[in-house]
C-alpha positions in Angstrom: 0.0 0.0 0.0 1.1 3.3 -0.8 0.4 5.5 1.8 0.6 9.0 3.4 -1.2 10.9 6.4 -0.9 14.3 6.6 -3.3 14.4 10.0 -2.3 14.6 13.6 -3.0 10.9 14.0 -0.5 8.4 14.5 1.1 7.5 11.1 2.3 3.9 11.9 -0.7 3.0 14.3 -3.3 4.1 11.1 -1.0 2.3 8.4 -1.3 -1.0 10.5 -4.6 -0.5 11.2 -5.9 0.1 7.6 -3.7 -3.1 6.6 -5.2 -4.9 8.8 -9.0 -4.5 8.1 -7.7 -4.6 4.4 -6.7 -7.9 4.9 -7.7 -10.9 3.0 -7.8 -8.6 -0.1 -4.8 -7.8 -1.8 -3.6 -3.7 -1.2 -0.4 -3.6 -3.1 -1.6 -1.8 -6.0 -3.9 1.0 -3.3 -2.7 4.9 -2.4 -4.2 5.6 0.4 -4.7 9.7 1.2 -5.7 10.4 4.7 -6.1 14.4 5.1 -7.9 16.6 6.8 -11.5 17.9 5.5 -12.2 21.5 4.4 -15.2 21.3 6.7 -17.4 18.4 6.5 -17.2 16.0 9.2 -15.4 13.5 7.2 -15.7 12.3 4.1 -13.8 9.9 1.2 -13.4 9.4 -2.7 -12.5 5.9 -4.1 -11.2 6.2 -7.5 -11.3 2.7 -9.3 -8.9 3.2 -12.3 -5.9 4.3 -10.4 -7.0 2.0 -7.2 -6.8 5.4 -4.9 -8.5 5.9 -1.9 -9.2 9.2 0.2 -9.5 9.7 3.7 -10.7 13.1 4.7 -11.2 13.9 8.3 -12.5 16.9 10.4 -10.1 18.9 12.5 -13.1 20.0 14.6 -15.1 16.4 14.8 -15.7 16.0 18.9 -15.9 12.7 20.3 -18.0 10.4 20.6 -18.8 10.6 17.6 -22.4 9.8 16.1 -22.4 8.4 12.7 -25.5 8.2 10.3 -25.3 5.1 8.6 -27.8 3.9 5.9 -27.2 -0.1 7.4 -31.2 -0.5 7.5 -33.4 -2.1 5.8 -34.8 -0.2 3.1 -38.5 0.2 3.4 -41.4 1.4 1.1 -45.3 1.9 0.8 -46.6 3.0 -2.6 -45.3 6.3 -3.4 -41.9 6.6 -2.0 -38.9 4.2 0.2 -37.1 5.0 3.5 -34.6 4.1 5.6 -34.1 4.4 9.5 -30.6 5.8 10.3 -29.0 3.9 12.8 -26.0 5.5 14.4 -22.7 4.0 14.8 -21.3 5.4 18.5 -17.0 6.4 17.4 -15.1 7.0 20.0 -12.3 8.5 18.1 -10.5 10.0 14.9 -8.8 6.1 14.5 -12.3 4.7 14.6 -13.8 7.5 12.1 -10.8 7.0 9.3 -11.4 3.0 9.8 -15.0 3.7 8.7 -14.4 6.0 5.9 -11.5 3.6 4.9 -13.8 0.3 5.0 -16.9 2.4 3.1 -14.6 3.0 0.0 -12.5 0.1 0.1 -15.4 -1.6 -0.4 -16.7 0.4 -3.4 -13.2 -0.4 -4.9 -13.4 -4.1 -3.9 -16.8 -4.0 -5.8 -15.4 -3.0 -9.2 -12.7 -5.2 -8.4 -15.1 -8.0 -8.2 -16.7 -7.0 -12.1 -19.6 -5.8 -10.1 -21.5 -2.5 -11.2 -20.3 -0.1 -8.2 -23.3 2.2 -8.3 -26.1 2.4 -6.0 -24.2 0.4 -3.0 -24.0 2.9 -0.3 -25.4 0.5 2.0 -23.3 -2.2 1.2 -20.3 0.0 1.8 -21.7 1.3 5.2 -22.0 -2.0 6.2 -18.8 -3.8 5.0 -17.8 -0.5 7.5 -19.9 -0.9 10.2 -19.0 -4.9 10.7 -15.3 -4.3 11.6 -16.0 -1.5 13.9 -19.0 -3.6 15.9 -17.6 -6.7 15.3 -13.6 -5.8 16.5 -13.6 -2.4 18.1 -16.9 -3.0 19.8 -18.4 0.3 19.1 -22.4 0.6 19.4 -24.7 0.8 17.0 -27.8 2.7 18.0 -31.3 3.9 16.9 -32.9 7.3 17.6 -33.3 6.8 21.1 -30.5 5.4 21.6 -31.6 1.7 22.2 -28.6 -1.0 20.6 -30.0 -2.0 16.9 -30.3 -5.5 16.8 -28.1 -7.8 14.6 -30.9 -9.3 11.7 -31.9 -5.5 11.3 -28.8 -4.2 9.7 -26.5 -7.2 9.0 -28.4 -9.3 6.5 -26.4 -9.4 3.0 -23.2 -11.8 2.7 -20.8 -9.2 1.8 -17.9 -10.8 1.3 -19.2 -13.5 -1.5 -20.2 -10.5 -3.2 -16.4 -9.9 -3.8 -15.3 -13.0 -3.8 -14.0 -12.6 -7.1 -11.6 -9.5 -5.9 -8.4 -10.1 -6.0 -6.9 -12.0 -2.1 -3.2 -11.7 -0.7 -1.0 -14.3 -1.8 1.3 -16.2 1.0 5.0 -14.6 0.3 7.2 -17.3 -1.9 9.0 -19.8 0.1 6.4 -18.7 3.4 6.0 -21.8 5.3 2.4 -23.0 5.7 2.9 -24.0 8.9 4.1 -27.2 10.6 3.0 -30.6 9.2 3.6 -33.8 11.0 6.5 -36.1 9.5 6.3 -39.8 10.4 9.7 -40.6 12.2 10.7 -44.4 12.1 13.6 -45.5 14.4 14.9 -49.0 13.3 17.8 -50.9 15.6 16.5 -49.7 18.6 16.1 -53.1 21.6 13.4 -52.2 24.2 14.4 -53.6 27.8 16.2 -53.7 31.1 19.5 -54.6 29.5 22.6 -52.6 30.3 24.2 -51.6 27.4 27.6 -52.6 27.6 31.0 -50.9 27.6 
């Protein structure tokens, strides 16, 4: 990955963070931008011809953080569709640039995949949402602030959607691991006998 942060945050702690939520999918050919925002909150650009991502963060973004997700179920009656936002609960700049990172990593892993990136804002939201729930434990919340339950927002197999974008290879002459090799000792007596000298 090539990539450059040019926010107060922690340079190697973001890098290994970003690889590591990257990870099974490959992420040597990615630029990754983090920078600060010009105003908004936060905010990101995936650009799928030259596999570059952007991270944009807001200098004056307090935390926690309530994020508007669009993780719902869509609903709809005969003359329009909605969707509840639930809120993701961040509890700081780390967390936020993990969730913008995840929301356009999976746009790219989409078009990666020969799928038709448009209209997936929900499937990039939750792709998002799953690591930060899932391995940083933050909440996910309704309006009043009652926990969302799982079957409500987490309903679509995201990652067999990609399954066709390209995975990490293990690095040539990486040992899978051990594997048991059958030893046979021939010559050997079994008893009390001294051996002699």
């Amino acid at each position: 990955m090539d990539f450059r942060n040019s926010t107060h945050l922690d340079s190697t702690r973001l890098l290994g963070l970003l690889l590591k939520y990257t990870r099974p999918y490959r992420h040597d050919r990615l630029v990754v931008r983090v920078r600060f925002s010009r105003g908004a909150d936060f905010s990101g650009t995936c650009y799928y011809g030259q596999a570059r991502i952007f991270v944009n963060l807001g200098r004056h973004v307090r935390f926690p953080y309530y994020l508007g997700t669009h993780v719902a179920r869509a609903q709809s009656d005969r003359t329009h569709w909605w969707r509840e936002t639930y809120r993701l609960v961040i509890r700081d700049a780390y967390e936020l640039a993990l969730f913008v990172y995840r929301h356009e990593l999976y746009h790219y892993l989409v078009k990666a995949a020969g799928r038709d990136p448009r209209r997936k804002e929900a499937m990039c939201d939750r792709f998002a949402v799953q690591a930060l729930v899932d391995h940083c434990g933050c909440p996910l919340v309704d309006w009043r602030g009652h926990p969302v339950a799982r079957e409500l927002w987490d309903f679509q197999d995201l990652e067999a959607f990609v399954a066709a974008a390209p995975r990490e290879t293990p690095a040539i002459g990486a040992c899978p691991g051990p594997r048991p090799i059958p030893v046979v000792v021939r010559g050997v007596r079994t008893g009390t006998r001294r051996p002699q000298v």
